[in-house]
C-alpha positions in Angstrom: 129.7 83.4 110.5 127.7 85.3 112.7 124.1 84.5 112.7 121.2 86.7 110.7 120.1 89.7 112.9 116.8 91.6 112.7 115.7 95.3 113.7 115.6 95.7 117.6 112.0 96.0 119.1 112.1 99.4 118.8 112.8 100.3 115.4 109.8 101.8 113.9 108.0 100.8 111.2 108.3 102.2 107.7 105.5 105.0 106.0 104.7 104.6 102.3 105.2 107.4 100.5 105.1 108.5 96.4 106.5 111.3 94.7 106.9 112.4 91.4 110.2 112.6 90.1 111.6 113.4 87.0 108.0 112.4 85.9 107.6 109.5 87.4 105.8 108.3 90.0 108.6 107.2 92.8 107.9 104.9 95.2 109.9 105.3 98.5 110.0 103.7 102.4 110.7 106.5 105.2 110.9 107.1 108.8 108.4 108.8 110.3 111.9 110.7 112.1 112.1 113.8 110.7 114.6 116.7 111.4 118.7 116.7 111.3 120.9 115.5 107.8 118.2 113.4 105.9 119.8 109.5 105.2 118.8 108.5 101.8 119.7 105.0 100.7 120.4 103.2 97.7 119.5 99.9 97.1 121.8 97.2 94.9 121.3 95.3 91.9 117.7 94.2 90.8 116.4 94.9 94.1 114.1 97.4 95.9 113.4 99.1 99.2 112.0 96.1 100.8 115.8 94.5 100.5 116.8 97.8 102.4 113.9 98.0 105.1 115.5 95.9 107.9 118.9 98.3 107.9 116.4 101.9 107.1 114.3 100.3 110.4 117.1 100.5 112.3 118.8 104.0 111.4 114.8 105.3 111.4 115.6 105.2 115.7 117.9 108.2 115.1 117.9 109.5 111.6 115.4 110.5 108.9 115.6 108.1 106.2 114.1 107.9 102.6 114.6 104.4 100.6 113.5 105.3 97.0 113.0 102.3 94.4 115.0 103.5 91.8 113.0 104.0 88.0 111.7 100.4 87.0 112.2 98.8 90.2 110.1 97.5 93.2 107.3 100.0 92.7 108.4 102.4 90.9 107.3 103.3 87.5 110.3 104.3 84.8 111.0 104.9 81.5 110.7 101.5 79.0 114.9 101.4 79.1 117.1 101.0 82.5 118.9 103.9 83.0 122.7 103.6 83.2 124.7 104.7 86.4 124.6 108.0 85.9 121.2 107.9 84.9 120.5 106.7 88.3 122.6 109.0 90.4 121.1 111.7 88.8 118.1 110.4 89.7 118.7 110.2 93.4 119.8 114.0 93.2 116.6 114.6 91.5 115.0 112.8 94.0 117.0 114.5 97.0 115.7 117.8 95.6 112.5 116.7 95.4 111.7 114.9 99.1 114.7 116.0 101.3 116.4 118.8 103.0 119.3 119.3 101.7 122.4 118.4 101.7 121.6 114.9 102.6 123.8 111.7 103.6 124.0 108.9 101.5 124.0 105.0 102.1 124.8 102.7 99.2 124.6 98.7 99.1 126.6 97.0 97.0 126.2 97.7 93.3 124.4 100.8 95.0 128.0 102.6 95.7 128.5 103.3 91.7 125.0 105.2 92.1 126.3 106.9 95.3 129.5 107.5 93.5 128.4 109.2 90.6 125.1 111.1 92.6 127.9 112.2 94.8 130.6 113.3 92.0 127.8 115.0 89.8 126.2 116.6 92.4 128.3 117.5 95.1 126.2 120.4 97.1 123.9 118.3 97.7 125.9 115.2 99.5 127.3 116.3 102.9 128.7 112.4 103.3 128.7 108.9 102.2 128.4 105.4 103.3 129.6 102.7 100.9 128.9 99.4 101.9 130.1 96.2 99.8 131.4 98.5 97.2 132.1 96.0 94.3 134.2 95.4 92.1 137.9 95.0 91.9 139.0 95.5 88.5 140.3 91.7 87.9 136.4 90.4 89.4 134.3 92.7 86.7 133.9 90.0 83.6 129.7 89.0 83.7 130.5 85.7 84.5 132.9 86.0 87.2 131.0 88.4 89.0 128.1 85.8 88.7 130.0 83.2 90.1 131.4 85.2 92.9 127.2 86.4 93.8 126.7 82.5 94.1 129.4 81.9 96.2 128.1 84.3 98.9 124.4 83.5 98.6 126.2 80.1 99.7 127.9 81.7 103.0 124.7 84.1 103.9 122.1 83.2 106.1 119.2 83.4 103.4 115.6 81.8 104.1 112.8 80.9 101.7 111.3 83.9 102.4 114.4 85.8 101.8 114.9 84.3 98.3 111.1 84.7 97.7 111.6 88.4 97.9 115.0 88.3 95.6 113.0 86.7 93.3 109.6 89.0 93.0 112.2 92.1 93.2 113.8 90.2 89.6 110.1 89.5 88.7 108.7 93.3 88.7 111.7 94.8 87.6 112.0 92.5 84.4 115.1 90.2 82.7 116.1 93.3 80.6 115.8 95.7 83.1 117.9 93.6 85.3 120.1 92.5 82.5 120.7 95.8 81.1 121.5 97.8 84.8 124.3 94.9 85.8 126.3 95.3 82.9 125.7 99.4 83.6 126.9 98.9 87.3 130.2 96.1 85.9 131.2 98.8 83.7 130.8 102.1 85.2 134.9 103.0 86.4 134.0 104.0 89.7 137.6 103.9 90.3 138.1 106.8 87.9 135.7 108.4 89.5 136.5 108.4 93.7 138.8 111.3 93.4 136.1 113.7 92.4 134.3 112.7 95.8 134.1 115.6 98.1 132.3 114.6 101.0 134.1 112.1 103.5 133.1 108.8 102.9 133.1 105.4 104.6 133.5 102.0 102.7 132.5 99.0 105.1 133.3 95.9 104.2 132.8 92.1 105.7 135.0 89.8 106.7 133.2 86.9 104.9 132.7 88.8 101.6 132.7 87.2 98.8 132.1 89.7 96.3 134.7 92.4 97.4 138.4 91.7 98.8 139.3 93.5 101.5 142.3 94.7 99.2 139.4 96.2 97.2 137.7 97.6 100.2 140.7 99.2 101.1 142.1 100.0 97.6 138.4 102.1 97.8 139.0 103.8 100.9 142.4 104.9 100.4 141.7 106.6 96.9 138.9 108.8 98.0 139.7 112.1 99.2 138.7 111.9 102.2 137.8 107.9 102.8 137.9 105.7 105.9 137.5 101.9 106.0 135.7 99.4 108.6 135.8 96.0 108.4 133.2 94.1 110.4 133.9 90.7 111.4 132.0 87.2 111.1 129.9 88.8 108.4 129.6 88.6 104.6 128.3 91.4 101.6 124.7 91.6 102.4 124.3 93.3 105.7 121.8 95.9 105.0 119.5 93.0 104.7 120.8 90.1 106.9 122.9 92.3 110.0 120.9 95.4 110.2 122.4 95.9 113.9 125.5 95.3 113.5 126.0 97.7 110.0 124.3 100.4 111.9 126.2 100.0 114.7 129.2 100.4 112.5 128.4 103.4 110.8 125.8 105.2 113.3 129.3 107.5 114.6 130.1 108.1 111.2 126.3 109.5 110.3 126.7 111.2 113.7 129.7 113.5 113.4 129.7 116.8 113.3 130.1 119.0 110.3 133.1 120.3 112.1 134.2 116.5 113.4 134.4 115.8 109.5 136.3 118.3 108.5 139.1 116.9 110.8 140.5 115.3 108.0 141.1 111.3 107.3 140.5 108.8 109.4 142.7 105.4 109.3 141.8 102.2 108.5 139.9 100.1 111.3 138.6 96.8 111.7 135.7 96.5 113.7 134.3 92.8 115.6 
């Protein structure tokens, strides 16, 4: 397993910014980069910008990036109940419309890829491409407690620290048991393989080799039943890369976000596996 990475020297540091959206004050992290297709990310389950900062650091070199807290997360207010996944992707349309030029690229983590699935399928003039990363889950993994189980075997294999748990945890704290409760069984449930034909915009799913929450079948079973999907596997690493690998994730997908409008309407790319 390769070894927790952090931003290079020169990433820049994150601005603070709030917006209203939908009603509700939004908090968001953003590069001080502006100019070129806006990178909006999506955080995963329970978690807020701050899990996202190391990876938005590092794509802040080149792009302009926005890392909203979704409603009821991190520090953003919300209505009383957690919106479901649609809910949420039409929230990061709403909030694309809001704060960003459009159409934008999106960059999901984990349980984030059913947000970026359905804000991509809902709303697709506003999503010019998409980066799934960790996309979970296969359909035999999506019972609650074998997706719990399968969460604790790759905390096990990731090169958490105190103070990354300490941040888990207060992420858990502010958004609330229900909150968290309620949004996982939203995320197990949403068929988000139902829903990858109606995907316009080219799309990569990246995947690691260590993963323990998503099989590289499931990776590629992903890939090869969106439109226009492409896969990357990156070696020596497990799910959580926005957060523990910033480099090498933006690394992997820095081409991708880089392409032409014309270089993506080339048509499919194959299957790779990158070290």
């Amino acid at each position: 397993m390769k070894p927790k990475s952090s931003p290079r020297q020169a990433a820049p540091a994150l601005l603070e910014r709030v917006a209203v959206v939908n009603g509700f004050e939004t908090f968001a992290r953003v590069s001080a980069k502006r100019g070129g297709t806006p990178v909006v990310m999506i955080h995963g389950q329970g978690v807020s910008s701050r899990f996202e900062s190391p990876i938005a650091r590092e794509l802040g070199l080149d792009f302009e990036v926005h890392v909203p807290d979704q409603p009821g997360f991190g520090r953003s207010k919300g209505p009383s109940r957690a919106l479901d996944v649609e809910g949420l992707g039409d929230f990061i349309a709403a909030y694309v419309r809001t704060c960003c030029q459009v159409p934008v690229a999106l960059v999901a983590t984990s349980y984030g890829c059913q947000v970026a699935v359905a804000c991509a399928s809902r709303h697709p003039d506003i999503v010019e491409r998409v980066v799934l990363q960790g996309p979970p889950s296969a359909p035999s993994d999506r019972g609650a407690l074998r997706m719990v189980r399968l969460w604790f075997s790759n905390s096990r294999v990731e090169p958490s620290t105190a103070s990354d748990t300490f941040l888990l945890a207060d992420d858990y704290r502010r958004a609330g048991f229900r909150r968290v409760y309620d949004t996982f069984n939203s995320y197990r449930l949403y068929p988000i393989g139902e829903r990858l034909k109606d995907i316009a915009a080219p799309t990569l799913v990246v995947s690691g080799e260590h993963d323990q929450m998503v099989t590289q079948d499931w990776a590629r079973t992903v890939a090869q039943e969106l439109p226009d999907g492409r896969l990357k596997i990156l070696s020596g690493i497990a799910h959580t890369m926005s957060h523990f690998w910033p480099r090498e994730l933006s690394d992997a997908i820095r081409p991708f976000l880089r392409e032409s409008k014309a270089e993506l309407k080339t048509g499919r790319h194959d299957p790779e596996r990158e070290g």
